[in-house]
Wavefront OBJ file of the C-alpha trace (Angstrom):
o trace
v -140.894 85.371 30.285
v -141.659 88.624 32.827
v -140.851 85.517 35.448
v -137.194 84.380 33.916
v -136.430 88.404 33.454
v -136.954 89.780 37.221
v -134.841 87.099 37.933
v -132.049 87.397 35.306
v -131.840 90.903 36.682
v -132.071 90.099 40.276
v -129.179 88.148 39.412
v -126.972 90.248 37.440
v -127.854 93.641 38.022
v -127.684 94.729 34.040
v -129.945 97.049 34.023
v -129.341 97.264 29.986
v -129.573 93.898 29.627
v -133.128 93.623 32.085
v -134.292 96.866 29.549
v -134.053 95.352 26.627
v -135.298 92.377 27.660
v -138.685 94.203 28.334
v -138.851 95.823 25.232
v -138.670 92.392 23.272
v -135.392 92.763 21.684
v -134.059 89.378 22.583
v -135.538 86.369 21.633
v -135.973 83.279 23.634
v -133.198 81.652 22.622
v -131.039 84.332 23.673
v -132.673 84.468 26.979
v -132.040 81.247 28.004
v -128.424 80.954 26.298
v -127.867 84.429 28.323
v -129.395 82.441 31.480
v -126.544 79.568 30.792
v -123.721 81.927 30.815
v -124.988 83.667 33.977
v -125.411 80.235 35.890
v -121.764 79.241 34.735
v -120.272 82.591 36.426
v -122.332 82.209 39.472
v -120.448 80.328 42.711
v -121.870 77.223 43.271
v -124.435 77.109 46.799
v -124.587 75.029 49.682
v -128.397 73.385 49.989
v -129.765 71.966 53.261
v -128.387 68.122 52.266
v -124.844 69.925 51.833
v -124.574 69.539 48.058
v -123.779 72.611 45.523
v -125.902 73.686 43.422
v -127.099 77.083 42.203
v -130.550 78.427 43.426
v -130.831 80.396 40.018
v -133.709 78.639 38.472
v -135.218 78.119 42.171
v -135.815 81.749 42.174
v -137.205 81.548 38.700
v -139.795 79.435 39.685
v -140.477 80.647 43.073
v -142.460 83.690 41.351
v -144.407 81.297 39.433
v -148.100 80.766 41.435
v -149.955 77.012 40.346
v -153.495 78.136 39.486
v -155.994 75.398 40.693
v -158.833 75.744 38.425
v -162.201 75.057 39.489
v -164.849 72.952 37.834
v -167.295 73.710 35.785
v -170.765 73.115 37.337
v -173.552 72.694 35.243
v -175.757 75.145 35.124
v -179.639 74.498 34.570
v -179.584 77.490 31.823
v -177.774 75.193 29.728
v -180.688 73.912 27.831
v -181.831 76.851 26.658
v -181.758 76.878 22.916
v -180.303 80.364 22.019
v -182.416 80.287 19.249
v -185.740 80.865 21.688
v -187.051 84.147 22.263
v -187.811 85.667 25.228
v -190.922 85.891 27.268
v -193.771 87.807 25.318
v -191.993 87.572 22.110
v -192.956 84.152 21.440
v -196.286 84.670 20.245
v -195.876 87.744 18.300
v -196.274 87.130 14.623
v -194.043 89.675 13.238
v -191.380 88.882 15.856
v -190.704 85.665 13.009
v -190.717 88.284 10.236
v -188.258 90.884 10.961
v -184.550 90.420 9.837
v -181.840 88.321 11.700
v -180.646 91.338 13.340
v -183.615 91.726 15.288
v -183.972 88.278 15.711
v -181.361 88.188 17.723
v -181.736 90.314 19.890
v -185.414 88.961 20.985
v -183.719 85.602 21.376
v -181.917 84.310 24.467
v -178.662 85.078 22.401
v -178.100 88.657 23.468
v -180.649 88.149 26.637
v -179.293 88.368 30.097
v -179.093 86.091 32.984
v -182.810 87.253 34.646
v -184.532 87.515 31.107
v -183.255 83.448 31.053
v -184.052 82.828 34.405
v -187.203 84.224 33.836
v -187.772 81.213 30.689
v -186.381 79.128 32.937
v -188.974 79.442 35.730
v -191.934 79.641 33.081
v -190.795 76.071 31.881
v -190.822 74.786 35.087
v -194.384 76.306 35.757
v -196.011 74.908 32.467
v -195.179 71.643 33.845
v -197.193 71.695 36.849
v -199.699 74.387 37.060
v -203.260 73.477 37.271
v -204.782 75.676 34.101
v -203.480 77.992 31.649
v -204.110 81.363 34.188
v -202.600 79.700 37.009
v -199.976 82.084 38.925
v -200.119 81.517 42.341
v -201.092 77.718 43.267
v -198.457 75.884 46.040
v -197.297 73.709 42.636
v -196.545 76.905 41.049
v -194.740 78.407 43.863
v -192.838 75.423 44.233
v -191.937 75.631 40.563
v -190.826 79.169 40.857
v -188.513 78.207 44.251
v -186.623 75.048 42.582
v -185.617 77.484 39.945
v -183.922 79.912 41.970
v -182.824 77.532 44.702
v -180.687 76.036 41.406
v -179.637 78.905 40.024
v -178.047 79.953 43.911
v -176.659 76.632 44.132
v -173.962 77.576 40.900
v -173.591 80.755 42.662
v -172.681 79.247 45.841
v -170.590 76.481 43.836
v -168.571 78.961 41.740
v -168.008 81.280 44.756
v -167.679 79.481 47.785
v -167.272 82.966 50.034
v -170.548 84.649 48.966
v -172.564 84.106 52.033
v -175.609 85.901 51.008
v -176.937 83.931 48.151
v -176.032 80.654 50.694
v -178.655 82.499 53.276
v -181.354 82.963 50.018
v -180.622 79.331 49.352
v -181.057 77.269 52.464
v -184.229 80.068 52.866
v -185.677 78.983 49.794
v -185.012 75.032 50.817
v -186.862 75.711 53.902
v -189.814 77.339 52.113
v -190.067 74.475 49.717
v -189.707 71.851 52.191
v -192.733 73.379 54.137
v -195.112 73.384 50.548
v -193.916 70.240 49.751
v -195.089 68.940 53.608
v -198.218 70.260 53.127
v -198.492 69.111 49.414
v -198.247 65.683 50.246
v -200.072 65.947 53.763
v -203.422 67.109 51.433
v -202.850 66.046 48.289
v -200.450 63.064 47.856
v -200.856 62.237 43.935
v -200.169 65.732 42.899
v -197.212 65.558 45.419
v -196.117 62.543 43.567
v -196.180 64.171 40.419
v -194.693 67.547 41.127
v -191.504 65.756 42.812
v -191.326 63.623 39.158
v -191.683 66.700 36.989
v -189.561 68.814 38.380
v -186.731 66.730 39.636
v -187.158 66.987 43.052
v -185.794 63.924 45.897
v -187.949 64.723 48.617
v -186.757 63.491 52.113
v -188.779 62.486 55.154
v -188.528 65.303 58.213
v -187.645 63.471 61.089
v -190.697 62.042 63.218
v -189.375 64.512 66.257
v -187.678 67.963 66.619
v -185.800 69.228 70.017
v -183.967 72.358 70.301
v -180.283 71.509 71.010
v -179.193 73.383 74.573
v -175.984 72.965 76.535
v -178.107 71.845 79.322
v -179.854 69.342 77.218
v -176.648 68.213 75.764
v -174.995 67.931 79.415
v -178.231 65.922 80.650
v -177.621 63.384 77.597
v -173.789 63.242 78.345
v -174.461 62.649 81.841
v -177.702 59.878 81.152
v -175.397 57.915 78.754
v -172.638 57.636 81.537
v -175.220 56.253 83.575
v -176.214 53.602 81.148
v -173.259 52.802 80.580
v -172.453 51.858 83.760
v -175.706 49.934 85.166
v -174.686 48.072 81.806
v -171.416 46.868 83.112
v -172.305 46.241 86.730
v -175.105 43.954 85.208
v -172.170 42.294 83.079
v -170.181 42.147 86.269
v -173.501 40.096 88.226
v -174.019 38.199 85.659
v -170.019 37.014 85.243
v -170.299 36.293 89.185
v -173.351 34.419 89.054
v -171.738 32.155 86.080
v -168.825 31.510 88.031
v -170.744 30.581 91.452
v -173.113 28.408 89.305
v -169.941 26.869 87.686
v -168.628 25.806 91.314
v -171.729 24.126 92.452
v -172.097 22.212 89.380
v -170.087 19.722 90.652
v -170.912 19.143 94.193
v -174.718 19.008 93.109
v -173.261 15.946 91.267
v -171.254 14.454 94.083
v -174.353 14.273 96.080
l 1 2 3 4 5 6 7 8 9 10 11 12 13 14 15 16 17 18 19 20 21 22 23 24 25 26 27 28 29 30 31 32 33 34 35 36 37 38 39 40 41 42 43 44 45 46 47 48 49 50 51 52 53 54 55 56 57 58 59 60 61 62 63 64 65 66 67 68 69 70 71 72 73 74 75 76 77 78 79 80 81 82 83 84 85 86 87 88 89 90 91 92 93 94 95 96 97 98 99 100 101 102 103 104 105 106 107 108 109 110 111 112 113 114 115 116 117 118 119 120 121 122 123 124 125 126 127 128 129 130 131 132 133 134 135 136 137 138 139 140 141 142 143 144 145 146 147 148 149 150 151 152 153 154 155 156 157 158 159 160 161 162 163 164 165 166 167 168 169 170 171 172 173 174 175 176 177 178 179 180 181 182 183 184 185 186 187 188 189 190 191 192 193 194 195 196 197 198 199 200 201 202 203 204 205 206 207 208 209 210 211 212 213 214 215 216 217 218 219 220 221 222 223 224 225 226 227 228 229 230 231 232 233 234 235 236 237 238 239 240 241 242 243 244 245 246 247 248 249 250 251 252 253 254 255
């Protein structure tokens, strides 16, 4: 409606009419009969195929902006139950006692998006650490990085521009792509069973790194030329040599 009015008293120039407008005293039927009778008084305009029309409504919708809405990633928080309390309320006794007040606020209801990254990451560590006291194993600490390299990855997918969670992201790939290498180099079953548990598609490093120069990439330019070239002068010998065998064939049978 804010849209159809700036125009109305683009158009017009009633001031009264734009005012009263703004303070709701017309009704949207009125507007738009009002936007009839002010298209019926305008001259008719020329467009770019030559026909006449009036550019009213054009300039209606010209100040109306198409939103493209983004989707919704899933986020691993998700299957929290809100109903779950936090970490080192769980197995307090009279944390199940007190009313539903406090209840609430102990449970991942009213907690914040580190106290349920912080369940998160415990979840993920129950399911691979060695014992009950274990903090600080490579299975733990590759627990602890799959957790936050998810929870960047919604940042990164809900806000494309923020560059510094990207940087803590492919950081935190690198880090877990080195303690998975060594977790498998040593000890290839509990590899095996840490990639299953928590979700992880581990793929194979390539057998050989290079650093990338402009002088290496000019020597490869320059070496495939060279290939390419024996290639076809090797083509060309062999074509010649078909074609000389081809013309001897038959005065080898004459004789």
């Amino acid at each position: 409606m804010m849209l159809v009015r700036r125009a109305l008293g683009a158009a017009c120039g009633a001031r009264g009419w734009l005012a009263s407008c703004r303070t709701g005293r017309l009704e949207v039927g009125q507007t738009w009969a009002t936007l009839a009778s002010v298209r019926a008084q305008l001259p008719p305009q020329q467009d770019k195929n030559g026909n006449g029309s009036c550019s009213l409504l054009q300039s209606v919708r010209s100040y109306a902006t198409v939103s493209r809405k983004r989707e919704a990633f899933p986020s691993q928080l998700d299957d929290l139950p809100p109903t779950m309390l936090k970490n080192g309320y769980a197995g307090v006794e009279l944390a199940q006692s007190v009313d539903d007040v406090v209840k609430r606020l102990l449970s991942l209801e009213m907690a914040s998006q580190r106290q349920k990254m912080k369940v998160k990451i415990q979840q993920l560590v129950d399911k691979v650490k060695r014992h009950p006291d274990d903090c600080g194993s490579i299975e733990v600490q590759i627990a602890v990085l799959t957790a936050k390299i998810r929870n960047y990855q919604e940042q990164v997918k809900n806000h494309p521009k923020d560059k510094m969670h990207k940087r803590y992201m492919l950081m935190g790939i690198d880090r877990r792509k080195k303690l998975l290498k060594y977790l498998r180099r040593t000890r290839y079953d509990v590899f095996e069973n840490v990639c299953q548990q928590l979700g992880i598609q581990y793929t194979f490093p390539p057998a050989y790194y290079r650093r990338i120069t402009h002088r290496w990439l000019a020597k490869k330019a320059f070496c495939q030329k060279v290939y390419e070239e024996v290639k076809r002068r090797r083509e060309a010998e062999k074509l010649t040599q078909k074609t000389i065998s081809a013309k001897n064939a038959p005065r080898s049978e004459e004789h």
